[in-house]
Every structure is written in C-alpha cells, then in structure tokens.
N, C-alpha and C positions, 0 to 999 in steps of 0.2 A: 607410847610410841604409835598404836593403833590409832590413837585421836590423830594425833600430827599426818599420818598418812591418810586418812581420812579429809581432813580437811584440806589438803597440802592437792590430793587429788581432786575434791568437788570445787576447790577455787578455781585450780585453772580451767574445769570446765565451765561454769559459771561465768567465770573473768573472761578468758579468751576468747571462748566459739560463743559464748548468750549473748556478753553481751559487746563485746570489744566485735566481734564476727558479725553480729547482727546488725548493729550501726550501720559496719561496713557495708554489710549486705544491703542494707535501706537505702545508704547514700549512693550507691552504685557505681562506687571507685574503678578509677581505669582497669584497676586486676579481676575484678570482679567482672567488667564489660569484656577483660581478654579470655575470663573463663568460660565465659558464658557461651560465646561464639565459639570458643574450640570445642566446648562439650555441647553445645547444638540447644543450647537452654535459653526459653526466651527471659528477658529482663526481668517482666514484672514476678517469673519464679522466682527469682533472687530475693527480690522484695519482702513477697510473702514469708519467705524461708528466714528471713532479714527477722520478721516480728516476730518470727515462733520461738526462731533460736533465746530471742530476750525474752520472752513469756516462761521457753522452759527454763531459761538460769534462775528466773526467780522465783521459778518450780522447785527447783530441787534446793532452796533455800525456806523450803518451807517447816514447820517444827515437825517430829515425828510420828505425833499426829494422826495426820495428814498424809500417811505416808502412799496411800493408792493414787494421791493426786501427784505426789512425787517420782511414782513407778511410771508415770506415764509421760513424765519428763524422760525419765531415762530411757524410756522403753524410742522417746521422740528421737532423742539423741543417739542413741544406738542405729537406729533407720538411716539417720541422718550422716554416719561416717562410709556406713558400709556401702548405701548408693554412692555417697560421694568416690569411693574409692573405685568401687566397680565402675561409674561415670570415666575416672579420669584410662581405668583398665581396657573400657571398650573403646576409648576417644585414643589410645596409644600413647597415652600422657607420659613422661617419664616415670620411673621407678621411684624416686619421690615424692611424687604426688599422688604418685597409688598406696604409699607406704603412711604417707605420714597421716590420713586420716583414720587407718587401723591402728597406729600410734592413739592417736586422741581414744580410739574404742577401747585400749589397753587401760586407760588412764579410767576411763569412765566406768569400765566393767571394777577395777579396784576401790572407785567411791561407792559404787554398786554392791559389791559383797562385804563394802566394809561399814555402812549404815547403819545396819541392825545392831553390830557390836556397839556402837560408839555413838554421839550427837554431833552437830557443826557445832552448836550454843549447848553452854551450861544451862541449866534447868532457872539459874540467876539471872542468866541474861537476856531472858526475854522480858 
C-alpha cells in the first residue's frame, strides 16, 4: 500500500506540475499570460520555470541512487508551491489559488517522506 501511495503521489507531481505544467508554462497559454500580469511576473519567468518544472519531473524519476540529485528536485518543487501560493496571497488571488498549490506541497511532502520506504521501479525494471 506504501508503494501505491508512493507512486500514486510522485506521478501526479511528475505528470501534472513537470511536465503537463511546464509545456504549459513554455508555451505561454492564455492562463498563464492571465497570471502572469495579475501576479506582476514578467513572461520570460514563466518560461524559465516552464523548463525546470520538466528538468525536475524527470528528477524525481531518477533511480535511488541518485537520491541527492532527486532531493533537489523536491527541495525545487517545494520552493516552487509555496512562492506560488504566497504570489497569488500577496496578488489577493482568491482562496483557491492560494490553497491549491499548498495542495500540490501536501502531495509532494508524502512522495517525500515516502521515498526511502519504497521505490517508483522494481529493482527488474530498470
């Protein structure tokens, strides 16, 4: 059950915010041009933040290992909820938008403490 929450948690950070987020962040989709200007952020950060977010999803897909280069995926991603959240807290964003990227930090602090127990990949599957 531990594997399963494990995994169940590092995908969606992987899937959604690296690399489904980061596309988005690169391509610089309308919602992303509407956030930018209400939280006062110019484009090309988007950008940048665009490539890290997919650098670190395929960070934290790295084997065990490996694991300092993996901490510092999360350590990225971690940075990366709490500004965004404080961002939308000091912009007067709604409560949603302040909330749900402490959501994503919930998600990632439980791939976080739950790593050392467990693997993403069987020791076969690599």
């Amino acid at each position: 059950m531990t594997r399963k929450i494990y995994i169940v948690s590092t995908l969606i950070i992987v899937i959604l915010i690296g690399f489904v987020g980061g596309v988005v962040d690169i391509l610089l989709s309308d919602s992303v041009i509407e956030v930018a200007n209400k939280l006062g952020y110019p484009l090309y950060f988007f950008t940048m933040l665009g490539v890290l977010k997919i650098i670190g999803g395929a960070m934290l897909l790295l084997p065990k290992k490996l694991d300092k280069i993996r901490d510092l995926a999360y350590a990225g991603f971690a940075l990366d909820f709490l500004f965004a959240s404080y961002s939308h807290y000091s912009s007067k964003s709604s409560i949603e938008e302040i909330i749900i990227p402490l959501i994503f930090l919930v998600i990632l602090a439980i791939s976080f403490f739950l790593k050392n127990k467990t693997t993403l990949f069987r020791s076969s599957e690599l």
